[in-house]
N, C-alpha and C positions, 0 to 999 in steps of 0.2 A: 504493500500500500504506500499512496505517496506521503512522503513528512517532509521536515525541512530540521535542517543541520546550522547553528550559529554561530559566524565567524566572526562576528564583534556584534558591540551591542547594539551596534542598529543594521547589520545585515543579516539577515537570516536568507540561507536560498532550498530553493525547493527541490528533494530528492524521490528517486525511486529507487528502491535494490530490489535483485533479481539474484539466485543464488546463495549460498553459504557463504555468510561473511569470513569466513578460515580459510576459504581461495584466494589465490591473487587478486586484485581488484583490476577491474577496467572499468576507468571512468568516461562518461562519455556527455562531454559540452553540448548545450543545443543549441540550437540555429533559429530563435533563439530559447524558445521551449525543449522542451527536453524529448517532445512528442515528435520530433524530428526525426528521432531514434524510433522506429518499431517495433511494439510489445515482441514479433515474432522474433528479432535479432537478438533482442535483450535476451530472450529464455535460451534461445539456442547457444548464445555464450554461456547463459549458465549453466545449462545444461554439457558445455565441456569443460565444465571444471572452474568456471574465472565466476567472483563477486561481480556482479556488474551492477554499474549505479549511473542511473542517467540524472542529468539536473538541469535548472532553468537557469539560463545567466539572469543578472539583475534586470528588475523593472519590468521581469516575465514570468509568468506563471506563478508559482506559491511562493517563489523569491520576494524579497522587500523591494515594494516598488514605491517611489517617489513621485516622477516628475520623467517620463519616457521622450518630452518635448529638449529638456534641460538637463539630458545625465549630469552629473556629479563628480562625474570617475571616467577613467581614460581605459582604453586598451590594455594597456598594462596592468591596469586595477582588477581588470574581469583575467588576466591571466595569473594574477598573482591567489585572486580567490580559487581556480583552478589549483594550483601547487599546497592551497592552504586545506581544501578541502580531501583533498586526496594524501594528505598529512593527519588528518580528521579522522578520515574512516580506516586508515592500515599503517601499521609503522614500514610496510614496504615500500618502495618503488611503484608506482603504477602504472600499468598502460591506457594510455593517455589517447581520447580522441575525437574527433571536434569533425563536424558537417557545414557544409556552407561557409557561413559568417561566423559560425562556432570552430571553426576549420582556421581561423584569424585567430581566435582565443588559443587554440592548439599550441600555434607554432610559437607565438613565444612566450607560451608558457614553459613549453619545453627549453627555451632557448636559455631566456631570464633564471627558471629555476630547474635545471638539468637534475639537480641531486632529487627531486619530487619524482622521475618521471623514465620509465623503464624501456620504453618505448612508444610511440607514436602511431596512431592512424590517422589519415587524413582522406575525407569525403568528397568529391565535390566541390573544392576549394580554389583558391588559387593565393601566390606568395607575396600581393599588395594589397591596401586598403581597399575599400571604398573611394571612390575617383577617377583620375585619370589614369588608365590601364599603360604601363611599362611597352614601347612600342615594339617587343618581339612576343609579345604575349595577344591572342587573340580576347575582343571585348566581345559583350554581350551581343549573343544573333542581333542583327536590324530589324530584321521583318518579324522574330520573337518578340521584340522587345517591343514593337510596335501594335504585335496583335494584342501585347499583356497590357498597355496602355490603355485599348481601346476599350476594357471590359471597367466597367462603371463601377466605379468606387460603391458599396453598401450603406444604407443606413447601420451605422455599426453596432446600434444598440438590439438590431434584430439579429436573433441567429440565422432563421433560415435564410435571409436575405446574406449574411455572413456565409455561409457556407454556399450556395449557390455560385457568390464569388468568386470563393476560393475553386469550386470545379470549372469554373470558365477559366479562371487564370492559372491553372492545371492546365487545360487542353493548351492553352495559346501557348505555355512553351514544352510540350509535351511528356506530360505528367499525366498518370492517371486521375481523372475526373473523380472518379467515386470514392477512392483514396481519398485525396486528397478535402471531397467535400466531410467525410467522417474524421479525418483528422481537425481540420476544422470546427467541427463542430462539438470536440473534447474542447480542443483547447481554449472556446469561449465557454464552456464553461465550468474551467477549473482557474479560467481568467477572474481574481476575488473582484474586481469594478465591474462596473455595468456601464462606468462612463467610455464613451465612444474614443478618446484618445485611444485611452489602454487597451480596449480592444483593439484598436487597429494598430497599435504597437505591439500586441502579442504576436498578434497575425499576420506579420509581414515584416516585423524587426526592422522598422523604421528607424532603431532608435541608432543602428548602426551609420546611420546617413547625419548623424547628431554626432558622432563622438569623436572623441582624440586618439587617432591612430600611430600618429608619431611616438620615437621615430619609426622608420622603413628598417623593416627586420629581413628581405630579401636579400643583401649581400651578408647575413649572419648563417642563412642557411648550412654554408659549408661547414660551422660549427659544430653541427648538431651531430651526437657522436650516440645514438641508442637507434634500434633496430628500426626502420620506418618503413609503412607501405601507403601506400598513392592509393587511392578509390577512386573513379571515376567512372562516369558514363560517357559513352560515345556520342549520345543525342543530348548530351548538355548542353541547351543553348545561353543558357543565364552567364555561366564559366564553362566558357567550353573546354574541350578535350586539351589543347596546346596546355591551358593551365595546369595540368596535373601533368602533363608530360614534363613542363618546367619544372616542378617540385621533383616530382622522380630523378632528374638528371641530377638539379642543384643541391639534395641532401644527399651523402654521402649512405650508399649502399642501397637506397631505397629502392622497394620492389613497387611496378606499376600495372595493378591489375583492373584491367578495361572492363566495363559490363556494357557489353554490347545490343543491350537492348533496353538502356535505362538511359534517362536523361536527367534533370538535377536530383529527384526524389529517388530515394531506395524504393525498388519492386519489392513484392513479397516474395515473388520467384529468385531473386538473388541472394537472399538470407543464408542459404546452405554456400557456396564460394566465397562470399562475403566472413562468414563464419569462421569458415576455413583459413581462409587468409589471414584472419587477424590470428588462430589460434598458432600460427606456426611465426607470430612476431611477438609473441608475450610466453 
């Protein structure tokens, strides 16, 4: 069941574990809920033997949320909570892994605090901010990003109108629709407000278009000295494919495995490689 874990006294973030806490732990960032991660991967890690604990970065989900227009806290804040909470729940090492814009939390967290962190997955991501994209890295589809545009923002205080949403803006950069309208429609409402910012900042991690990303942790990569593997989907058009190739090249030893039939959202059908893969990096 979900709870929440307190790293000072005014953050508290919201977790799930899955597993026997006397396994390894793998922690895994969300993007920016933690519902990013699917119940089916969470079990099936636990089910090979690893604790697994997903959680909400701040200002999402059961985490202490504030002000999701005016964070508070930098990049570096939400990775240092990473190292701190994964100090929380195991006196070991963790493997460490982050999806999307949780995929940003990852990397330097890993970076920042190495002694925290066993090894690394990385989702769907790519190795700069929010912004102007690095000019050997591919930016978001055009015509993706154009059809996600065109789908009408929600009355956000409604669910169904929220989830509806979320399945149009599934299909335009191709995601599963009914996926994606279900997960949606958890995470408003384990979202604690009913006010329409916060919804629409669970829902879409606007707050990452808010925050302080500085500095650029892209030429640290060669640093990174623990086991790492790349996730990505081939029909990624948010971050495409080039960006996880980059990551694979630029961290030393990393493995880069393609799911060639998925685009930013994890399938359900990919859980069993997906699975695999992480279990032969921790």
């Amino acid at each position: 069941m979900p709870s929440t874990v307190r790293l000072a006294d005014d953050l508290e973030l919201g977790v799930e574990h899955f597993g026997d806490p006397a396994d390894p732990l793998v922690l895994l960032a969300g993007a920016v809920t933690m519902l990013s991660w699917p119940d089916a991967l969470c079990a099936a890690l636990a089910r090979g033997g690893r604790h697994v604990v997903r959680y909400d970065l701040r200002d999402a989900g059961a985490s202490t949320t504030l002000n999701p227009d005016k964070p508070g806290y930098t990049l570096r804040d939400l990775a240092a909570d990473a190292a701190a909470l994964a100090r929380r729940l195991d006196h070991r090492p963790a493997h460490l892994a982050g999806i999307g814009v949780g995929g940003f939390v990852a990397q330097v967290a890993a970076l920042d605090h190495p002694e925290a962190f066993s090894a690394l997955t990385l989702v769907g991501t790519r190795p700069v901010a929010p912004g102007p994209v690095d000019a050997d890295l591919p930016d978001h589809h055009r015509s993706a990003m154009q059809n996600l545009f065109a789908v009408q923002m929600p009355d956000w205080s409604d669910r169904s109108a929220v989830t509806e949403r979320a399945a149009a803006a599934a299909i335009a950069i191709g995601n599963d629709p009914d996926a994606a309208r279900e997960t949606a429609g958890r995470i408003f409402d384990r979202t604690p407000s009913r006010e329409p910012s916060v919804q629409m900042a669970n829902q879409l991690g606007l707050v990452f278009a808010k925050l302080d990303c500085a500095p650029r942790w892209r030429e640290r990569l060669p640093d990174l000295a623990v086991p790492a593997l790349v996730v990505h989907g081939r029909r990624d058009a948010f971050f495409p494919l080039g960006n996880g190739e980059a990551l694979a090249r630029e961290i030393p030893g990393a493995r880069l495995h393609i799911l060639e039939d998925a685009a930013s959202a994890i399938p359900d059908a990919a859980t069993a490689e997906i699975v695999a893969a992480m279990l032969t990096r921790c």
